[in-house]
N, C-alpha and C positions, 0 to 999 in steps of 0.2 A: 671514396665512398663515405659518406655522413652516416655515424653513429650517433647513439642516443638520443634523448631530446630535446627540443630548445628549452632554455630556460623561463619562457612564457609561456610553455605549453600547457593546457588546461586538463589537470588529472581531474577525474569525477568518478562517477556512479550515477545510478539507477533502480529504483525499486519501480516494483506494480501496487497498486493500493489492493489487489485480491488479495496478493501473497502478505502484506507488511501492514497493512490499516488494525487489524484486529477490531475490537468495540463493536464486534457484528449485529449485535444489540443495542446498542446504547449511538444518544445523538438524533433519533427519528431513523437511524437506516433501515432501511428494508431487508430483507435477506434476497442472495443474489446467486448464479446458480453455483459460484463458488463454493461459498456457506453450505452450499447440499451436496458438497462431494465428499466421499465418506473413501477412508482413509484406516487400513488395520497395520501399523508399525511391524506387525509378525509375519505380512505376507515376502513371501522371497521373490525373486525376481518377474517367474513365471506367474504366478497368480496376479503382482503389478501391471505387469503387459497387459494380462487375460482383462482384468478390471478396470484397466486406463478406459474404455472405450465401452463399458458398459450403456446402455440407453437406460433412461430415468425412466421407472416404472411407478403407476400410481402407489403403490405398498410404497419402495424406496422413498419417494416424495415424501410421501405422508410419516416414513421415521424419522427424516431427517428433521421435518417440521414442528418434530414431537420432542426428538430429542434434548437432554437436558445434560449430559455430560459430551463435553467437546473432546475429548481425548481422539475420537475418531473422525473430526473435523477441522485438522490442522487451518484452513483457512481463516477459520471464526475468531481464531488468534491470532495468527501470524505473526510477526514480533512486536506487533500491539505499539506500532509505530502513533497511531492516534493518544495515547497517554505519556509514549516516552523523545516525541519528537526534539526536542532541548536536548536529552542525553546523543542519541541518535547524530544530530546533527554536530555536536561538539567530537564525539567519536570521530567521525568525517573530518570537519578542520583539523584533528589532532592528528590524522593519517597524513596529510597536507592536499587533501582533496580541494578544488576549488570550484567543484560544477557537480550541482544534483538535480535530478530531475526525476518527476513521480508521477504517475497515472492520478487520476480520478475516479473514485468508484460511484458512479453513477446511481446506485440504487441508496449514497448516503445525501444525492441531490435534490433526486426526483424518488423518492421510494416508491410513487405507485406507477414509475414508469408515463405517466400521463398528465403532472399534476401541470396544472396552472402556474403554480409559482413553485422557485425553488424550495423547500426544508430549510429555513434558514438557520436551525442548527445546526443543520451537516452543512450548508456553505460556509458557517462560523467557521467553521473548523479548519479549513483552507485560508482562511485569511488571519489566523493565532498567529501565526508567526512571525512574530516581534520584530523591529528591523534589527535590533542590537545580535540577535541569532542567527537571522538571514544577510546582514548584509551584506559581506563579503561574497556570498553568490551572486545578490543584485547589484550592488558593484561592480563584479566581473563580465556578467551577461549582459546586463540589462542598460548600464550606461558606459561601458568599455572604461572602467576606471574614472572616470568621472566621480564626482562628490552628490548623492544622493538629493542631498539636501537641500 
């Protein structure tokens, strides 16, 4: 029986851009229904459940639309992965990760869900990534070891 694993095997991760983008404001994005999920750190288990599955009500909408302190909107931040992507991804090589992969949040593309053309500040924002920080991922995935260049 084969234990462990090969020595080529490809350790990585994954984030969501709801959970990890933060910048809910900034860049053109839109707010998305993540953004309006409202969140009290003091509820215990049962009130979490009770609330997991609430329906968005025109009141609710309208506070979350209004609101100004995010403390009950973990999403709006999330590890605010859009300002600290460089740390982020060095913490990753430093684990010896060598494969990452992450959603797109949609509402920093298309914010009104309809537009004509992308938000080219939120598609900036997908393409920052330097190859000198990335490229030991696109190396691995993208040209199977191969030389980029």
């Amino acid at each position: 029986m084969k234990t462990g694993f090969p020595e080529n095997f490809l350790w990585g991760g994954v984030i969501a851009a709801s959970q990890a983008d933060g910048a809910w404001n900034e860049g053109g994005k839109a707010l998305d229904t993540q953004d309006l999920r409202y969140f009290d750190a003091a509820w215990d288990k049962a009130t979490r459940q009770k609330n997991r599955n609430i329906n968005m009500t025109s009141a609710r909408f309208s506070d979350a639309l209004t609101a100004t302190d995010p403390t009950h909107y973990p999403f709006r931040w999330g590890i605010d992965f859009y300002h600290h992507w460089k740390e982020d991804l060095a913490l990753f090589a430093e684990m010896g990760m060598k494969v990452f992969r992450t959603s797109i949040n949609w509402a920093r593309i298309y914010p009104n869900g309809d537009d004509a053309v992308p938000n080219e500040e939120g598609n900036g924002s997908l393409r920052r990534t330097p190859k000198d920080s990335f490229y030991w991922y696109k190396k691995c995935i993208a040209t199977n070891g191969e030389d980029l260049d």
